[in-house]
N, C-alpha and C positions, 0 to 999 in steps of 0.2 A: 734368330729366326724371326721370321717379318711378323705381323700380326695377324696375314692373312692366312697363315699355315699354321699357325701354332696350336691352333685345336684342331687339327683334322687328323683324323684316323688314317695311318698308316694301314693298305691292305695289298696282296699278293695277288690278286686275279682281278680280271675286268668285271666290276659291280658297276652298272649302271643307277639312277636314279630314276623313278619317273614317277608320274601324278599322282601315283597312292601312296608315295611315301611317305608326305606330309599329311597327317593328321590332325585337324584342327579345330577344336569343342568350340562348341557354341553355349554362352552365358543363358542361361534360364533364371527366373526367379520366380516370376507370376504367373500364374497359368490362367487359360480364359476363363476359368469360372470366378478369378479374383482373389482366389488362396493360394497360398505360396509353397513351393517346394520343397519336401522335408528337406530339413539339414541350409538350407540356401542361407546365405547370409546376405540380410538389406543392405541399402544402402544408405548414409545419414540422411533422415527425413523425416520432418516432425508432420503436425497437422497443419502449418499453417502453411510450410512449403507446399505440401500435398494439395490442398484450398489453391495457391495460387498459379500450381500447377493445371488442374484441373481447369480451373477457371478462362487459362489460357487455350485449353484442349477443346473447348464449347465454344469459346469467340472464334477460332480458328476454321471450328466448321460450319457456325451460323458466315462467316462473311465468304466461306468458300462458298456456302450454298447460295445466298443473297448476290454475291459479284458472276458467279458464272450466270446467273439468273439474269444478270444483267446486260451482259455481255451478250445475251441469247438475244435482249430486245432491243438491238443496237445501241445501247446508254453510254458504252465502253469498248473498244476495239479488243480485248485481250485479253487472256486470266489464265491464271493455272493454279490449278489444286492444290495443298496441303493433304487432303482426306487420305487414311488408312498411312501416313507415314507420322502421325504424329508425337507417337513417342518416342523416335528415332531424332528429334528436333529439340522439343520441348524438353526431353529427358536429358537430352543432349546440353542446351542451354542452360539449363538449370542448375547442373555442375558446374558453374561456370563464375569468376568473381567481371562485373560492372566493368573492371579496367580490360576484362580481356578483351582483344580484337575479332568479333565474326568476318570471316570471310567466306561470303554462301555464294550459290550455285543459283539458283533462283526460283525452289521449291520451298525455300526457308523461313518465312514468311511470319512463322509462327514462333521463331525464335524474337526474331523483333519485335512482337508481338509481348513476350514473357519481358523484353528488356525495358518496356515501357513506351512503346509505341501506340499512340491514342488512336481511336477511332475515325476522329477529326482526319488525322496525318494521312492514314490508310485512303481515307475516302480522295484528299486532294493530291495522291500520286495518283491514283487510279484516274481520275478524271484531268489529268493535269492541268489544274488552273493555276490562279494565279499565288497560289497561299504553298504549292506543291513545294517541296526543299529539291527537289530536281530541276525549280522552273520550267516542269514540264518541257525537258527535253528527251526525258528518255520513254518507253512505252510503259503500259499497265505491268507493277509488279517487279519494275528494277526501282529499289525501294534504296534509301540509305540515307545514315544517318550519323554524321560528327558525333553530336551528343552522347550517343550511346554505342558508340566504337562497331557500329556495322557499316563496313566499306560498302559503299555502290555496286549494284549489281551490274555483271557485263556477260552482254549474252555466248557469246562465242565462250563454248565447253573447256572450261580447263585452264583458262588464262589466271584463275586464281590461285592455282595451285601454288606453284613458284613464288607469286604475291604472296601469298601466305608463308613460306621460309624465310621471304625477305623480312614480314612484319615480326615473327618471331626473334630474328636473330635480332631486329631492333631493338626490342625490348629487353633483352639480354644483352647487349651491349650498353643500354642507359640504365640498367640495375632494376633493372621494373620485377618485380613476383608476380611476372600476368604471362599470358600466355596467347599467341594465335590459333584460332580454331578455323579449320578449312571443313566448306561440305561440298561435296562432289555427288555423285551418280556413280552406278561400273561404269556407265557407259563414255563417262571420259574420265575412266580411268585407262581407258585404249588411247586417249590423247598423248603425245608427246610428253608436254606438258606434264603431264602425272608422273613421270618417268623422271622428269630431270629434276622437280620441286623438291621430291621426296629422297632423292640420290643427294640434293645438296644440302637438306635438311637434316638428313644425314650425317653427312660428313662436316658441316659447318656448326652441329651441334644447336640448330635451330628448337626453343622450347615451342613444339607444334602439334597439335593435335589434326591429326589427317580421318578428318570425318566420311566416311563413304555409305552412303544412304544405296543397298542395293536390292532396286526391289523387281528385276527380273529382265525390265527393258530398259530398252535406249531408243526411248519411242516406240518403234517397233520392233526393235530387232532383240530379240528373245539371247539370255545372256549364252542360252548353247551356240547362240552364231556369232557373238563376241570373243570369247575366248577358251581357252582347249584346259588351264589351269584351277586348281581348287577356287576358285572365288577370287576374290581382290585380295585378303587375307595374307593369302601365302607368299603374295610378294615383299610384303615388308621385312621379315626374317633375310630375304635376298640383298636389302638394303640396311640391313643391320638394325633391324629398328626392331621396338620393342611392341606387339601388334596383338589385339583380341578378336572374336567375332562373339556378336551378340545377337539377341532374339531382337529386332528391332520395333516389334511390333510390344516387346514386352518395358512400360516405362522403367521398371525399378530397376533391371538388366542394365537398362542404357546409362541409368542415373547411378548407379553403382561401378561400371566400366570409366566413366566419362570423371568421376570426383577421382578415381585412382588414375589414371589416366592424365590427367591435370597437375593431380600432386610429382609424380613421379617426373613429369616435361619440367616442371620449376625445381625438383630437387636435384637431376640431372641434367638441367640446359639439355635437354634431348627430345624427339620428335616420337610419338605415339599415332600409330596406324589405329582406329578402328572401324572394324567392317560392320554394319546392321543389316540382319537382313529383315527385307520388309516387303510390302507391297504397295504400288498406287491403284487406290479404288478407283480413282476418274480415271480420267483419260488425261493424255499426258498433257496436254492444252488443249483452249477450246477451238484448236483448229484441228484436233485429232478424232478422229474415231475407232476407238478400240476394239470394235466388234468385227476386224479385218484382220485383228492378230493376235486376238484371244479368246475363249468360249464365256460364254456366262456360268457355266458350271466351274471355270477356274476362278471366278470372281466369288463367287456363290462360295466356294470353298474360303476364301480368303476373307469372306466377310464375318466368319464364324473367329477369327480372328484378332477384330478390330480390338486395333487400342485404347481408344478412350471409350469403351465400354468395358476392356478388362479392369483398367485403371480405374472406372466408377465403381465398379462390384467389388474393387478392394477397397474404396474409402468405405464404401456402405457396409462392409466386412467389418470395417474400424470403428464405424459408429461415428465414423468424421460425414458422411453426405447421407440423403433422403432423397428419396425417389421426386417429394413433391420441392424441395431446394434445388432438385438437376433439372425439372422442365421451369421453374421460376429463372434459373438461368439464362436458360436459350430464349425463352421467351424475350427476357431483359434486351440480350444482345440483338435478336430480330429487330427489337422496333427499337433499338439503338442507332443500329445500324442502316437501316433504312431512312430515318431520318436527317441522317449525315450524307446518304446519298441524296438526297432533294435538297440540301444545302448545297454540296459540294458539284454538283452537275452545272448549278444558275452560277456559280462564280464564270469570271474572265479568263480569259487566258491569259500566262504572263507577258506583258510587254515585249515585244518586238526587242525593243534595246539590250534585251537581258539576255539575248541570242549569243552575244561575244565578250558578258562577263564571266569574271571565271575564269579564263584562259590565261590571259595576262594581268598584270597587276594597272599597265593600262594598256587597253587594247593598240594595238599596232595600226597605221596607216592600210595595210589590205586587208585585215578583218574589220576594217572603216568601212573602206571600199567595196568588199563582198555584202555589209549588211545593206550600205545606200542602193546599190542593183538589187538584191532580192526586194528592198522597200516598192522601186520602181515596179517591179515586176506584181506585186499583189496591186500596186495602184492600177496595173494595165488590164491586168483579169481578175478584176472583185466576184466578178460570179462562179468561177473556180476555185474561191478560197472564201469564203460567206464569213468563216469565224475569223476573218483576221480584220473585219473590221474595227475602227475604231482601237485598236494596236498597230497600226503604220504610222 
């Protein structure tokens, strides 16, 4: 008997299945006031993780606040949020060993962040000069980073996915104890892509953690006009894989799901679904307004929520934070952060030349020839292109 029948129930009459038949709990641990759930079991987490946890929870939302602020006075073309999904990231990262591979979506921001990602680095992607590790080719917020094993961010929904089975199964085939972590959206989890990454990740026995940040929209489209199924959840079971849902608003959930989770993908070479659900408190970018396809009273409700307020009222539970050490924080980051942007705005942009390294090992005869016409072409209309002086 093949594999695919051999646990299935033999039955005598037409039993259909349908959407209520799977059942699928959702991980609690912390509740909003900051105490925990009788009976719940933590996750491994001392005081100092929890410190550096946090720590990353308050940079993540002084520079969301400071960059979209930015963004508002034309300083920066571009920005998107982190706010109200934070523990569905950081919690998520934090399980997580230095060798493993991120491969985010582009709301992740604050994982890189945890991994060691400076201030400095943040401020010269955002502004792409000439110090940026993208050479300022790609926009505000497609961030990456060799050093600390987070692949480049690419805008188009879902192309990581499958990149992500591919990185897994690398790493298990050179013997590596590490693991690929994928973060997605539901909302492309309706991409193709999510379908076939998680189908061969599957079956190629990829060590993968399939992170799905789902916090209601896909921009605007509310997840009732996405899909007719339990959540994103229930399709991993379909794909034989081994799948949780979590409170994603809740850090110790995600940080308790994500270390087993981790464990289980290296002791099994196998792939891990899991679902967080969560919310985004902004707006999906700063070219969005959410007030066209959501009420304040659903945000209002969601705010009662927030994560990295649960997460403080449980260190301060612990006796690990103070009220007057959490505005010393923010404070710090503010005028950290600020001042990185007045540095990082007067830098250059990168050389022109730097347009066609990269690609080849040395550039080809027509990416010669496409850089010396676009050179021509700034020399013929300087006043259409003001910043590229002095880079031709």
């Amino acid at each position: 008997m093949s594999n695919a029948t051999s646990h299935n129930e033999t039955v005598h009459r037409v039993s259909f299945l349908d959407k209520d038949s799977i059942r699928i709990p959702i991980l609690k641990i912390l509740q909003a006031d900051g105490t925990v759930y009788e009976n719940a079991v933590l996750p491994a987490i001392d005081e100092t993780l929890a410190h550096k946890i946090y720590d990353t929870c308050v940079f993540t939302r002084v520079l969301d606040e400071r960059m979209l602020g930015a963004q508002r006075q034309g300083r920066i073309s571009f920005y998107m949020t982190c706010t109200g999904e934070e523990a569905s990231i950081i919690g998520s990262a934090a399980s997580l060993d230095s060798g493993d591979v991120i491969l985010a979506q582009y709301r992740e921001h604050a994982a890189l962040r945890y991994r060691g990602f400076t201030t400095e680095q943040f401020m010269n992607q955002l502004f792409s000069n000439e110090k940026d590790l993208g050479k300022g080719r790609q926009m505000p917020i497609h961030y990456g980073s060799a050093e600390l094993n987070y692949q480049t961010i690419s805008s188009p929904l879902a192309t990581q996915i499958p990149q992500a089975t591919g990185v897994g199964y690398s790493l298990k085939m050179q013997g590596k104890r590490n693991i690929a972590i994928c973060y997605f959206g539901e909302g492309a989890a309706s991409e193709g892509d999510f379908h076939a990454g998680l189908n061969m990740a599957a079956v190629l026995s990829s060590p993968t953690i399939f992170f799905c940040r789902n916090n209601g929209y896909a921009i605007s489209t509310p997840t009732s006009e996405q899909f007719k199924g339990n959540g994103i959840a229930s399709r991993g079971p379909g794909y034989g894989m081994h799948t949780i849902r979590v409170d994603g608003n809740d850090m110790l959930a995600v940080l308790a799901a994500t270390q087993q989770a981790r464990s289980y993908a290296i002791e099994n070479n196998a792939p891990v679904l899991i679902e967080a659900m969560t919310y985004r408190l902004g707006a999906h970018s700063s070219s969005d307004d959410p007030s066209g396809y959501r009420s304040k009273d659903e945000e209002a409700k969601w705010q009662q929520h927030d994560p990295v307020k649960r997460f403080k009222l449980w260190m301060i539970n612990k006796g690990w934070l103070t009220e007057k050490q959490d505005a010393a924080l923010f404070e710090k980051y503010r005028s950290e952060v600020l001042a990185e942007v007045k540095i990082a705005e007067k830098l250059p942009m990168s050389h022109i030349d730097t347009l066609i390294e990269d690609v080849y090992d040395t550039p080809t005869p027509l990416l010669k020839q496409q850089l010396d016409t676009l050179k021509k072409h700034l020399k013929k209309y300087p006043k259409s292109y003001p910043n590229s002086e002095g880079s031709v």
